[in-house]
Steps between C-alpha positions, in 0.01 A plus 500: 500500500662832424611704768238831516648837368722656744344860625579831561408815625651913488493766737597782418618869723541837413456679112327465183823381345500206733156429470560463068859294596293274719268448227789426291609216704177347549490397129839416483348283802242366258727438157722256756179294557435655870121603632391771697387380821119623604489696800441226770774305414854460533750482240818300458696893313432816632620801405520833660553835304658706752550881597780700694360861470462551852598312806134416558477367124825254638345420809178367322688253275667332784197460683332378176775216439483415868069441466520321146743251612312451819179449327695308170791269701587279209502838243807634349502860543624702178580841615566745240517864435685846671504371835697202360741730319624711826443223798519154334751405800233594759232266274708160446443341881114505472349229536366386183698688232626337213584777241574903544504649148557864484358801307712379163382149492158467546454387144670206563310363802361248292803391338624469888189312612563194244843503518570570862165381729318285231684211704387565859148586368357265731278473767687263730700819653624861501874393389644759734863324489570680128615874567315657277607656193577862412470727193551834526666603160369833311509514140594817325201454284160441537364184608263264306186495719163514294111434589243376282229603770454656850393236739208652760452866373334669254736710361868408388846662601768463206905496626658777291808556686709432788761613724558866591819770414393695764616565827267615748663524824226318702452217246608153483353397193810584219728238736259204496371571116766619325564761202168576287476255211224571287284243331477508110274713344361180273441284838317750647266562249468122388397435902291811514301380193498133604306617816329778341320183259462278829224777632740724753332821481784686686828430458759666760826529410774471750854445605740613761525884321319460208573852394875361420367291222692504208795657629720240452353362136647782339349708152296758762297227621277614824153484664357722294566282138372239705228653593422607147563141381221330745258810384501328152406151592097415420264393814315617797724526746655796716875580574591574881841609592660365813706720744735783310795692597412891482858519330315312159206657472720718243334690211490226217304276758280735617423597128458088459222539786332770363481328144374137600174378484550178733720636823273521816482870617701412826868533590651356805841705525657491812635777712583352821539874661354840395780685695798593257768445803350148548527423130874589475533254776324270353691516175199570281612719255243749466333810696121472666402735245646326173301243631203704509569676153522128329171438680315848411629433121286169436206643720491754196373217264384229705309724773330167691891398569496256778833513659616290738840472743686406788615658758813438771427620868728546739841492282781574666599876616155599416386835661164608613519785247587237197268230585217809491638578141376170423141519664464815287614370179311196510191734542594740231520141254160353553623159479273219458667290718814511720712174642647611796810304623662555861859533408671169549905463491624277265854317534704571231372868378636829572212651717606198751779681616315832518527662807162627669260240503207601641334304758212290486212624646586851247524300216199327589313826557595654175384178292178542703480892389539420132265227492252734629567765260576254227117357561356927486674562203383160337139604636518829322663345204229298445206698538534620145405195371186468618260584245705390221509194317793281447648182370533215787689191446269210715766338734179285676146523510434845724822701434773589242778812473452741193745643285621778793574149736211591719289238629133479466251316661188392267167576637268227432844287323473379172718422159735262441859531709828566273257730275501840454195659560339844555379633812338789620692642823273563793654576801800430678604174769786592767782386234306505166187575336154369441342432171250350297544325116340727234371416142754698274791423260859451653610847243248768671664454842750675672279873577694736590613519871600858620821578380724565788646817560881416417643858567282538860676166600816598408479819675441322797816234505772585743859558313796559640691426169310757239471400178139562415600718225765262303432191279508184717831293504555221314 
């Protein structure tokens, strides 16, 4: 009698580019003859997608690997990703772990799986006398993961680009991921389209700093051409644009945004700080008010803008006075939504040896003060849109986010989920917006939300580095 199919299952921490690599491995999984295990079972592989952005995201994994190979004993853990890459010492005594493959290699966990575990696939025991194997190498190209669907969701996230040139004082990401290597135009598209024909509506494309695309192909490639390239492709689908640098949202992309057809009227471009003493600390490269003045030139054509960010409490040598610059700013930029992080020091990055750490009950107080203001100015933000009607992609039967990244709640539900659909908004819900679905064709949506008043924000952002009245950096 043949033995049954040995089983797996993923679990995945931290970003949207983890969430497409895990998807990744699951059908490489698949192609080596492995199923996914339902929910109430256990699984002979598992494999854990992990995160190092802040101690808390660190502290999580361990606990996770602990729990799964209490509740799975005869398992072999897989651990993979950019907690791997920096602490794959502190990983190899758990119990249960058979393979640590780092940021570089996860294309090749199913190569490893048949070559290296296919022979203690087993259920008679864990195996726990083989150290496990490590891979940790980095190629100076991009790697070879691909989808053919997006397991669980209704939308799809496409892998442009990985890695990061930058160097952000607080951030640990460029050591665990590398230089940016930027996926080929022609993969990109073919994966877009290949989803685009399997029914995603909304396609989000993301990477580690996805406004580096195309910096390393050569012949002027960039965001923008790709951009312009996805426009062209046929279908009903959407474009969304993960996270961006303020740095690349340069002229020729914010022309690209202006001309397309299919990107989602919603940035999410980080600022971390709206103090301009901060953000030299920080190593950001630009001025609150460049910021502001990239922002306030797509607001000119795409007045509905929903604009997203994150924000970094409590960084070291912080003042009063500075971390009130940022309370103002982020009321002068109406943002949608804010992710506020309490600072966390990370081993191996140059704000760890900064001097002035603030203490913890500060730190915790300031998180708690932009949270609240975050939630006012998302309020305020949002009360434009009621009234108006607007296209909603159905992520399940009562609710959905439309083209801004707000969420709506469906009075009365309806449609079909992974569809787009128009909606009449109502009212508003303490992080969102109600609605109901109207009769109407997808091309007569978008009315008109107030434009904001660019030049009254502006006025209003704190800058201790003028330049209001010069043309941005680039």
């Amino acid at each position: 009698m043949p033995r049954p199919a040995h089983t797996f299952r993923c679990v995945t921490f931290g970003c949207r580019v983890n969430q497409y690599e895990t998807q990744a491995i699951r059908e490489q999984l698949e192609a080596i003859g492995l199923v996914e295990a339902r929910e109430e079972e256990t699984a002979d592989v598992i494999v854990v997608n992990s995160c190092t952005v802040t101690e808390e995201a660190d502290r999580e994994c361990f606990s996770q690997l602990r729990k799964l190979n209490r509740k799975n004993p005869n398992a072999r853990l897989i651990v993979t990703g950019c907690l791997v890459q920096r602490d794959a010492e502190r990983l190899k005594p758990l119990a249960g772990v058979r393979l640590l493959v780092g940021t570089g290699q996860k294309h090749r966990i199913g190569e490893f799986v048949r070559a290296e575990l296919g022979p203690y696939l087993v259920p008679e025991g864990p195996g726990t006398g083989f150290p496990p194997r490590i891979e940790l190498e980095i190629s100076r190209v991009y790697g070879g993961l691909r989808i053919s669907r997006f397991e669980g969701w209704d939308k799809a996230f496409v892998k442009v680009q990985d890695g990061c040139d930058r160097a952000c004082s607080f951030c640990k990401i460029p050591l665990v991921r590398g230089r940016s290597r930027s996926r080929p135009l022609a993969e990109v598209i073919e994966e877009v389209k290949r989803l685009a024909e399997r029914g995603y509506r909304e396609i989000v494309l993301t990477g580690v700093a996805i406004g580096l695309w195309g910096r390393d192909l050569g012949a002027g490639a960039s965001l923008a051409e790709l951009l312009a390239a996805v426009d062209q492709l046929s279908g009903r689908f959407r474009v969304r644009l993960s996270s961006l640098d303020p740095r690349d949202l340069d002229d020729r992309l914010i022309r690209a945004l202006e001309a397309s057809s299919k990107v989602c009227h919603h940035l999410h471009l980080s600022l971390q700080s709206g103090s301009d003493p901060v953000l030299q600390r920080m190593n950001r490269g630009h001025t609150a008010a460049e910021y502001a003045l990239r922002v306030a030139a797509v607001r000119r054509f795409w007045p509905d803008l929903g604009l997203t960010t994150d924000l970094i409490a409590g960084f070291p040598e912080e003042t009063q006075e500075q971390f009130q610059q940022t309370l103002s700013f982020c009321r002068a930029m109406e943002f949608a939504k804010v992710h506020v992080f309490p600072y966390s020091r990370r081993r191996g990055t140059s704000a760890a040896v900064f001097k002035g750490t603030l203490a913890a009950s500060v730190v915790r107080e300031r998180a708690r003060l932009l949270r609240q203001t975050a939630a006012e100015v998302s309020a305020r933000f949002r009360e434009r849109f009621v009234g108006t009607r607007q296209e909603l992609l159905l992520e399940r039967r009562t609710d959905g986010t439309t083209a801004q990244f707000l969420r709506v709640r469906l009075e009365g539900g309806g449609g079909t989920t992974g569809e787009l659909l128009p909606v009449e908004i109502t009212g508003l819900t303490p992080q969102g917006l109600r609605g109901k679905i109207f009769p109407g064709a997808l091309d007569k949506l978008h009315h008109p939300v107030p434009t904001l008043d660019c030049k009254d924000n502006l006025e209003e952002v704190p800058v201790t580095n003028p330049v209001l009245n010069r043309a941005p950096r680039r």
